[in-house]
N, C-alpha and C positions, 0 to 999 in steps of 0.2 A: 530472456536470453536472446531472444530473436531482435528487440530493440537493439542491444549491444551489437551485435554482427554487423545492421544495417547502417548503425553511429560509426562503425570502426571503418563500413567500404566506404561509406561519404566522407569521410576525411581520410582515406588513402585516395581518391578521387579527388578530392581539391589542394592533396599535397602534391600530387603527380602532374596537374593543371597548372597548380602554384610555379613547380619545378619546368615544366613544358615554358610558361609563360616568361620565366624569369631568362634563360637561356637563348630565347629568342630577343630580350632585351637586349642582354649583351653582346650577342651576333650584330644587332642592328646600330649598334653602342660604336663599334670599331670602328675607326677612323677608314677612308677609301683614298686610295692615290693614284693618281694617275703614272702609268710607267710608258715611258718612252718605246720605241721600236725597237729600239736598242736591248731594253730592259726583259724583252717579253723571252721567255728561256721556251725555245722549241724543244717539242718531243724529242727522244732521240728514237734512232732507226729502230725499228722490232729485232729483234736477233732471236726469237721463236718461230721464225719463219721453216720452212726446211727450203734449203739450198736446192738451185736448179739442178735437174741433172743433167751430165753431158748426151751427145748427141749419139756415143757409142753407146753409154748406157742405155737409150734411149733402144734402138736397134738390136741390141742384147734382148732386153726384156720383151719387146716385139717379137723376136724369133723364138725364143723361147714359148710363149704362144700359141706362136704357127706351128709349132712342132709336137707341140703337145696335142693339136686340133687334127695332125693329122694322122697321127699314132690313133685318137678318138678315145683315150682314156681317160677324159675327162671324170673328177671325183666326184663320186656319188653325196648323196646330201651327209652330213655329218662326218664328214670325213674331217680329221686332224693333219695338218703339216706341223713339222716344227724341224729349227735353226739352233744350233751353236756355235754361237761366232765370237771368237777371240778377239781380245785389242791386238792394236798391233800398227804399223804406217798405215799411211792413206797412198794413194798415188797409183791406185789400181791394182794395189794387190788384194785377192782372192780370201777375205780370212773367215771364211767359214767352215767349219772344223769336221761337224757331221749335220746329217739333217736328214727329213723325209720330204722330200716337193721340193726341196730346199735348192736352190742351184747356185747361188754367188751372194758375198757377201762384201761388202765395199763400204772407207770409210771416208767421210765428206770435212769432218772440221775432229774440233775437241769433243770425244764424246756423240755423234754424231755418225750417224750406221743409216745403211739402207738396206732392204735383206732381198732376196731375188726368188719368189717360186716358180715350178712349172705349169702353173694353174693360174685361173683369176683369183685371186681373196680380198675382194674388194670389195666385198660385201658378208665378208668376217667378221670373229670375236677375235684381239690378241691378246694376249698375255704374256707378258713378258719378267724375267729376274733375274738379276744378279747372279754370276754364277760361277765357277770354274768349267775349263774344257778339257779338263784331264777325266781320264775314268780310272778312276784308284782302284786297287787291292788293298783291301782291308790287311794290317792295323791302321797303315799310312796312308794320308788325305790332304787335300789341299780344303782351306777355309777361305770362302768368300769374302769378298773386300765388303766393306758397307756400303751399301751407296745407294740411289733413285734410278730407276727406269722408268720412262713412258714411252708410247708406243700410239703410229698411228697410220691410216692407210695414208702410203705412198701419193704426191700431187702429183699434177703435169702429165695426169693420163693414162700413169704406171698402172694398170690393175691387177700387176701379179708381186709386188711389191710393199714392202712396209716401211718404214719410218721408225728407226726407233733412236730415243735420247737418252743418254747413261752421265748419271751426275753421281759427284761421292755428297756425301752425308750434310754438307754446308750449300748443296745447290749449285755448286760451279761444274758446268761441264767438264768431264773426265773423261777417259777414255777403260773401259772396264769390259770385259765378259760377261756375256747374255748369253740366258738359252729366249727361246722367241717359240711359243705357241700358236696358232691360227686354226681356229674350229670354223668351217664353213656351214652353212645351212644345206 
């Protein structure tokens, strides 16, 4: 029995060797061409970047801050904030709905949020879902759209700020309702 085992892995070994060797034949088989300058197709731009913010926003999340630093109520370790923010225009309107730390919510493209605390959480956990921002009475409720959420700390220095992207169910940026979690240490 033990003959057989060792006969059966040396010929899955020389058929896998066989298979490796043959494939890199035909890799090296393919004809090579040379393509002009013309020809060579550049990347195109990232668009998973997150958008600069402006220079209010900027000043915004700064004060906020400061004012938080000077009240001195900074959160203790394990503290949770969280956001509800509705879709809705961009162009500076406010759409965030309820929240705890939470102070502004603002939208930058399609799909495309950035959420405002009175804290640092820049060195958070977020969590983020799909969600409605109505609170129902039971029997009647609203049902959530489908879609993707990711989420991530805020660039350009923001450290009281997050990042979040809301896609529907094929990946194309959409504009959707989130609730937004942020557990700090």
């Amino acid at each position: 029995m033990a003959t057989f085992f060792r006969r059966k892995a040396a010929a899955v070994t020389l058929g896998v060797l066989a298979l490796t060797l043959a494939g890199g034949g035909i890799a090296a088989a393919q004809p090579t061409t040379e393509r002009s300058a013309a020809q060579v197709v550049q990347p195109a731009p990232r668009s998973d970047l997150q958008p600069r913010p402006s220079a209010e926003r900027v000043r915004e999340a700064k004060a906020a801050l400061a004012a938080q630093s000077e009240i001195g109520t900074e959160a203790i370790g394990g503290a949770v904030s969280f956001a509800v923010v509705k879709s809705g225009p961009g162009g500076g309107v406010n759409l965030l709905v309820r929240g705890h730390d939470a102070i502004a919510a603002y939208k930058y493209g399609p799909g495309q949020y950035e959420v405002f605390f009175n804290r640092n959480v820049a060195r958070g956990g977020f969590v983020a879902t799909i969600g409605t921002v109505a609170v129902p009475t039971p029997p009647t409720g609203e049902i959530p759209l489908p879609g993707e959420v990711g989420v991530a700390p805020r660039g350009y220095g923001l450290t009281n700020a997050v990042f979040v992207q809301t896609r529907n169910s094929a990946g194309v940026p959409t504009d959707l309702p989130f609730h937004l979690a942020v557990h700090t240490p």
